[in-house]
Every structure is written in C-alpha cells, then in structure tokens.
C-alpha positions in Angstrom: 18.7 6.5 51.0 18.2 2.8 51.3 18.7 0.6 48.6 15.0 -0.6 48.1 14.1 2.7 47.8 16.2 3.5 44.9 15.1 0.7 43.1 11.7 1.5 44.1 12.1 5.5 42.8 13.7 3.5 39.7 10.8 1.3 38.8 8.2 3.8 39.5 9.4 6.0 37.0 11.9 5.3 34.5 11.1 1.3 34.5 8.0 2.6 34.0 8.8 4.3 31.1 10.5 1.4 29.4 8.1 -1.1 30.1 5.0 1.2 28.3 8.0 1.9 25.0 8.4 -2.1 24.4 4.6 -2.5 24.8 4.1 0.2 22.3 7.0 -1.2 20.0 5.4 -5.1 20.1 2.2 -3.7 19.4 3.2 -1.5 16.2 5.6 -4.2 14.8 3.7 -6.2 12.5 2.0 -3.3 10.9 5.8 -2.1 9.8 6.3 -1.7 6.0 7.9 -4.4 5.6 6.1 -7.1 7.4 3.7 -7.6 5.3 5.3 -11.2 3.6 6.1 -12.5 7.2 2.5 -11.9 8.5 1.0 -13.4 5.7 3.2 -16.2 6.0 2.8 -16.6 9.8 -0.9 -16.2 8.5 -0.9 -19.4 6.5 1.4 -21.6 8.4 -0.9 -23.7 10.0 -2.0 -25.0 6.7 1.5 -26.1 5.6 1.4 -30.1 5.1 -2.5 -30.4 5.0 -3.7 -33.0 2.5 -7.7 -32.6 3.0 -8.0 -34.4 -0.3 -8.9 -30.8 -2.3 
C-alpha cells in the first residue's frame, strides 16, 4: 500500500469526520450559555467611537 493511498483512505474517512465535528462545533458556538455578553458586544462594536451628534 502506497503512500498516497493511505493518506487518501485517511482523508476519505476519518478527515472526513473531523472536518464535519469542527464545522458543527463553529456553528453551535455562539449559541453556548455563556456567550451571550460576547455576542452582544461583538454585536455593538461597530458603533464604538461614533459621535453622530445624538
């Protein structure tokens, strides 16, 4: 068994696998308990330093 196909064998199945757990893990991350105070300030960032004059 060469090489590539190892690798290959590897990346078709338990690669995979990994790739599909961190996509599930960065999508359910900012829904955690205790998130909530850094989404809401990511939230409101980009109107830090804004003097509109209000």
């Amino acid at each position: 068994m060469s090489v590539y196909e190892t690798l290959r064998h590897f990346a078709d199945s338990w690669f995979l696998l990994v790739m599909f757990l961190l996509f599930l893990t960065f999508c359910l991350w900012p829904f955690r308990p205790g998130a909530k105070d850094h989404n809401q300030a990511a939230a409101n960032s980009i109107f830090e330093g804004q003097d509109d004059g209000e």
